[in-house]
N, C-alpha and C positions, 0 to 999 in steps of 0.2 A: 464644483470640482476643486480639489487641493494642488495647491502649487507644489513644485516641484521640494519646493526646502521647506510646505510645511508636510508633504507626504515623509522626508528625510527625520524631520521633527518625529514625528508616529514613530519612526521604523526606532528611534534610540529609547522611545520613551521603556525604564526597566522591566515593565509586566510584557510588551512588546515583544520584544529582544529573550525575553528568558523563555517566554514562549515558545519564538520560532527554536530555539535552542531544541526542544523535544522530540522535532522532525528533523533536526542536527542530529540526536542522540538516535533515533528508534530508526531509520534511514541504514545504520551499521546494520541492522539485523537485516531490514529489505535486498539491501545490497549484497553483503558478502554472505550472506547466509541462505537466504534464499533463492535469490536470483544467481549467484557465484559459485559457492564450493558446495553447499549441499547438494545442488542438482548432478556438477564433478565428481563428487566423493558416493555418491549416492551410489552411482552406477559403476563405478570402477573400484569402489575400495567394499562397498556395505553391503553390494549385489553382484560382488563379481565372481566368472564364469557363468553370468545369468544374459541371456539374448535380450540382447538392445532394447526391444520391444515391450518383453516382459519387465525389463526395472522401469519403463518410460510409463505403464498402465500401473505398477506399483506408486509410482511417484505422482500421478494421478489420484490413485486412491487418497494417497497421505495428504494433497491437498483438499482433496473435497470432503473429508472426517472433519479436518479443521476450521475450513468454511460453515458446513451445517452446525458445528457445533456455537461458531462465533455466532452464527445469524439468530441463532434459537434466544440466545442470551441476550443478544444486543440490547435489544427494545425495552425488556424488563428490567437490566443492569441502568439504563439511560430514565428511565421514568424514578426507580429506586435513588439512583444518585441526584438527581434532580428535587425530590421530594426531601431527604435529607439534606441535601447540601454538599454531597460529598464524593464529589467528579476530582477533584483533588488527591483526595484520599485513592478513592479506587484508580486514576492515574497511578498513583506511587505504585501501588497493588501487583498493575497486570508491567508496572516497568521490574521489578524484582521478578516476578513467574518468570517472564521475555527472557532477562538475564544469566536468570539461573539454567533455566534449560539449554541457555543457545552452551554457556561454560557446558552445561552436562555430557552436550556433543565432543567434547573433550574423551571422555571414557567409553567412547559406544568402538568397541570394536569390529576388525575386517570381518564382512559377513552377519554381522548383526543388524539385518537393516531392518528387522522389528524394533530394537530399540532407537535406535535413529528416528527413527518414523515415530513414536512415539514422542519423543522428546522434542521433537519438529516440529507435532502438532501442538503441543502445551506449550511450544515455543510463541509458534504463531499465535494462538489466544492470544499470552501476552501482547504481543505486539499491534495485531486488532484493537484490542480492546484498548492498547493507550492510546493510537489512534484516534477511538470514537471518542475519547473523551479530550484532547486533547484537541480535536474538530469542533465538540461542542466547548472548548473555553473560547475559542475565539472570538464571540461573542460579547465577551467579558473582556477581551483585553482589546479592542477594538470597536468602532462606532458604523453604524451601516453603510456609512460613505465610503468607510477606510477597507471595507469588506475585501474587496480585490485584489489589493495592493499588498496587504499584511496577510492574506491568504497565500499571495503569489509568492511572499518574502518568505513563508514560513515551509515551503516546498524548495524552495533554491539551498533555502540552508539546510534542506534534509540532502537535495543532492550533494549539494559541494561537503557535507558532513561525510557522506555514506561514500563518496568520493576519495577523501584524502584518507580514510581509513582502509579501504581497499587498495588505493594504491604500496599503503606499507602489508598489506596482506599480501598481496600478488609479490613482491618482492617478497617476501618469508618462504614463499612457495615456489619463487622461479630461483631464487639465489639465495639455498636456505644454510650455506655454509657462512653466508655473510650474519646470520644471529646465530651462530653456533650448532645450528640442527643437522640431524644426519642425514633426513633428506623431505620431499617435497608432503609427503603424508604428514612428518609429521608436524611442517608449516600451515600445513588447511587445519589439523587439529588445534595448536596454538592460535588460530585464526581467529577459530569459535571462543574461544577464552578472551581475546581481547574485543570481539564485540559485547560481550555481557559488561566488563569493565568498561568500554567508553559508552552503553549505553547507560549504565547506572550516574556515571559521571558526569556527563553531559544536561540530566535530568535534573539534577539536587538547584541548580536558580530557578525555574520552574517551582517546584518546590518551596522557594524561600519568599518567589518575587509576585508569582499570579497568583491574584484572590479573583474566587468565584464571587458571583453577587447569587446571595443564599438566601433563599425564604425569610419570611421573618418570624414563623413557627416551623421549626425543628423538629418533627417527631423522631421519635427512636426508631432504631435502625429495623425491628422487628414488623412496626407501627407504618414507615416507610417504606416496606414491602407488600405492608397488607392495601395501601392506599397506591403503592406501585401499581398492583396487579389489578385493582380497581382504575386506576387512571390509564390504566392499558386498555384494556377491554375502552373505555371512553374513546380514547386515542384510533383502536379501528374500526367502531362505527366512526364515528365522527371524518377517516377519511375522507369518507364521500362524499361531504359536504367541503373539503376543500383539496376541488378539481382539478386548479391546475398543480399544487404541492403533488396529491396522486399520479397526475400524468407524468409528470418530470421524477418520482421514483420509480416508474414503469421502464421512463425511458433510460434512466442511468442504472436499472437493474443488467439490461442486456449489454449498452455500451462498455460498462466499466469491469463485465464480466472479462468481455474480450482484453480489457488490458489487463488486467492482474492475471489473465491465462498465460499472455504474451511476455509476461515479466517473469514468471514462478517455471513456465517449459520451454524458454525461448533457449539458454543453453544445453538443456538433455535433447532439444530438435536437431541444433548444431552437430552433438556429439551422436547421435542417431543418422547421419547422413555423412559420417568420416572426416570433420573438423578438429582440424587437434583442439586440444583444454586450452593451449596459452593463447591462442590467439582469441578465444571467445569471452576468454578473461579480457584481455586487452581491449576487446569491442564493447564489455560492458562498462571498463572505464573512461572509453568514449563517448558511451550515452551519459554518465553520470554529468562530465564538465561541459557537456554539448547542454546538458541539461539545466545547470544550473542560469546561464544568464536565459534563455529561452523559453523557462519559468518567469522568471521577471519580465520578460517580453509578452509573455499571455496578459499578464496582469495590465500591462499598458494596454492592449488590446482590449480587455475585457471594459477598462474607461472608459475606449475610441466606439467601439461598435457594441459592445453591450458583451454578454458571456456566452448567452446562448448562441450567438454568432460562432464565436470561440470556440465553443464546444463542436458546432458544425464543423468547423475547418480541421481541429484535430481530428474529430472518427474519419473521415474522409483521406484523411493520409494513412490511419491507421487503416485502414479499409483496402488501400493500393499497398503498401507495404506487407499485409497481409499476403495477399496475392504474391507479388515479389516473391514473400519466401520460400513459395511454393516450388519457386523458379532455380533458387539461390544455389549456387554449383562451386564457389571458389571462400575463400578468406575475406579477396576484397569485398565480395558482393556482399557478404555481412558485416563489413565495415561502415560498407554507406546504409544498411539497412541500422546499424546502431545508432548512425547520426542521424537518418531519418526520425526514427523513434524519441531521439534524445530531444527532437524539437520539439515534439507536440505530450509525451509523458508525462511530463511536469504540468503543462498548461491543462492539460482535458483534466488533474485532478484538483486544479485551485481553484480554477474556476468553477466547476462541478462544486465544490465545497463553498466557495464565496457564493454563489446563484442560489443554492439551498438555505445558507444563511438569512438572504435577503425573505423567503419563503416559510421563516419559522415564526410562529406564535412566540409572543416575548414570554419568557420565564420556563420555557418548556425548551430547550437546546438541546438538555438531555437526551430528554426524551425520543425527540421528533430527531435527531442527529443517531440515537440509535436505529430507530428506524431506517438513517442514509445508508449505516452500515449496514444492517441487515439486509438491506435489497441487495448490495453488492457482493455481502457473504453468502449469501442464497443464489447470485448468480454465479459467485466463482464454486459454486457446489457444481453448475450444469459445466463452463469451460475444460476444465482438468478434465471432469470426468469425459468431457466430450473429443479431447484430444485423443487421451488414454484409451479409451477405448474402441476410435476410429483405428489409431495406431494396431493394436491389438488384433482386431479384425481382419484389416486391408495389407497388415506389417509392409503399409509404408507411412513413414512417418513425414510426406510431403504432402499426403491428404489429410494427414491431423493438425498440422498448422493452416492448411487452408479452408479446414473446417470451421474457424475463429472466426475466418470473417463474417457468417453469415451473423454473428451476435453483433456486429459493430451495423449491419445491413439494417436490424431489424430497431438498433436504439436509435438511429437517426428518423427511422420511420414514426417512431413514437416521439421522439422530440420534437418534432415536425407539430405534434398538437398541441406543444405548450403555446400558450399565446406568446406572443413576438418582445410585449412590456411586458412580462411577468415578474415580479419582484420589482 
């Protein structure tokens, strides 16, 4: 185990640092766009005079298009980049898709929540997809020991990133005479402009500082498709012969379904149950800074008791918090339900990510890291759609967030089979 200042050593070394920068950069979009103003704008400016219910099963759909689409992709984008060399490359890729589309939400005007929803989706891709690859460099800028720790760094700096650039959103939108604007619409839309800008900015040391470690024959990009989709096909028979990697994508398919339901409809639930917009803004900039040192608290955690520990103690909050919301009636009660969240958000996704690392076959991260994504994008295909359409149904939107828990119910049941040393 690493001491304290040579763990500090790691965290400065350049591929390190430019690294976690990525989850700095791509963190703007999670935050003020998906979790923030999209789901605000969505329903009051792109859906409005449309029944609460109806833009809440809309906004479901729009995430679960996006998920199926990311999860299809995943596995064969991660074997393809892997075979080639070129998780870098396709990083830069889906960081410009991310960007352009989040700016595009710029020009989707009131009442056009087909294009919004459109642009949403191509948004998300990108931002998925830098994600998976930017999960599997860690590999590469990091050694198996350091997995935790530079995982846990590389989630703190996406919060305190996606943090401080919301809090200058949220001012653009609460106090929008202070930059010159006429009023609060058109602060969310400038919003979307300046996430595309600091995600692209944010990116380029990445870019300059992390090298992949790349085959030492290179085939062409045509040639590494065609061996892609042959190493795929390998990749799921070959699950079944390693059991516990299987069990633990079984169980983080349903776990982490529940939190990216929790993060993508947790403000359109708010505004579906008569909480005004500023304050759910404000609650989500208390998960973010609640977030950031709490991430780096998993990570010590995940040294002290191992991850899959870790991983129990967040679904299990997330599991009562769940519940809670069900309950949740005032402002405050979603204050403390933010800093609840804010504890355990960051930690059930580093470590999840650090614990799979420890679990991959060397020279395949790619690949088997698309795979991580895909189970998750394949389960946030069932969460949305499962809110949205409980919503739709019952038109009450206090059984569509309590419908979540039973996903966080059922991954602990399955994590429950991973063996205890695994990794």
């Amino acid at each position: 185990m690493k001491t304290a200042s040579e763990r500090r050593a790691v965290l400065l070394r350049r591929p390190v640092w430019s690294w976690a920068l990525v989850d700095w950069a791509n963190s703007a979009f999670a935050t003020t766009v998906m979790a923030g103003f999209f789901p605000v704008f969505f329903k009051q400016y792109w859906s409005v005079g449309v029944e609460v219910t109806e833009s809440t099963f809309r906004l479901g759909i729009a995430n679960t298009i996006a998920s199926a689409f990311i999860a299809l992709g995943a596995p064969l984008l991660g074997a393809v980049a892997d075979r080639a060399g070129r998780r870098m490359f396709l990083l830069m890729l889906a960081t410009f898709l991310g960007a352009t589309m989040s700016c595009g939400l710029y020009w989707a005007g009131q009442g056009q929540w087909e294009l919004a929803s459109a642009l949403y989706v191509l948004g998300s891709l990108g931002f998925w997809w830098n994600s998976q690859f930017s999960d599997s460099l860690l590999t590469d800028v990091a050694e198996p020991a350091e997995y935790d720790f530079v995982s846990a760094y590389g989630y703190a700096m996406g919060y305190l990133g996606g943090g401080v650039l919301f809090i200058a959103n949220v001012l653009m939108v609460t106090q929008p005479a202070w930059f010159g604007l006429k009023d609060a619409a058109e602060g969310v839309r400038l919003s979307f402009l300046t996430v595309g800008v600091w995600w692209v900015l944010f990116t380029v040391p990445a870019m300059l500082f992390v090298r992949e470690v790349r085959p030492s024959v290179r085939p062409t990009v045509w040639r590494a498709m065609v061996e892609g989709v042959t190493e795929l096909r390998g990749t799921l028979s070959g699950l079944r012969s390693h059991r516990t990697l299987l069990a633990f994508l079984l169980a983080y398919w349903f776990y982490i379904d529940g939190v990216n339901t929790v993060i993508k409809m947790a403000v359109d639930y708010g505004l579906s149950i008569g909480l005004p917009s500023d304050a759910l803004l404000k609650a989500l900039l208390l998960t973010q800074f609640v977030g950031f040192p709490a991430a780096l608290a998993f990570g010590a955690l995940g040294r002290k008791w191992g991850p899959r520990t870790g991983i129990f103690i967040a679904i299990a909050v997330y599991t009562g918090a769940t519940v809670a919301a069900s309950f949740l009636r005032t402002e405050n009660d979603f204050y403390v339900l933010a800093v609840v969240i804010g504890l355990v958000q960051g930690g059930i996704q580093s470590l999840s990510r650090s614990y799979f690392g420890r679990l991959v076959p060397p020279g395949r991260a790619g690949e088997y890291f698309g795979f991580y994504n895909m189970m998750g994008k394949f389960a946030s295909v069932l969460g949305p759609l499962l809110a949205g359409v409980t919503a739709l149904l019952t038109r009450d939107p206090r059984l569509s967030i309590l419908s979540i828990a039973v996903l966080f119910v059922i991954g602990a049941a399955l994590l429950a089979r991973v063996p205890r040393d695994a990794g």
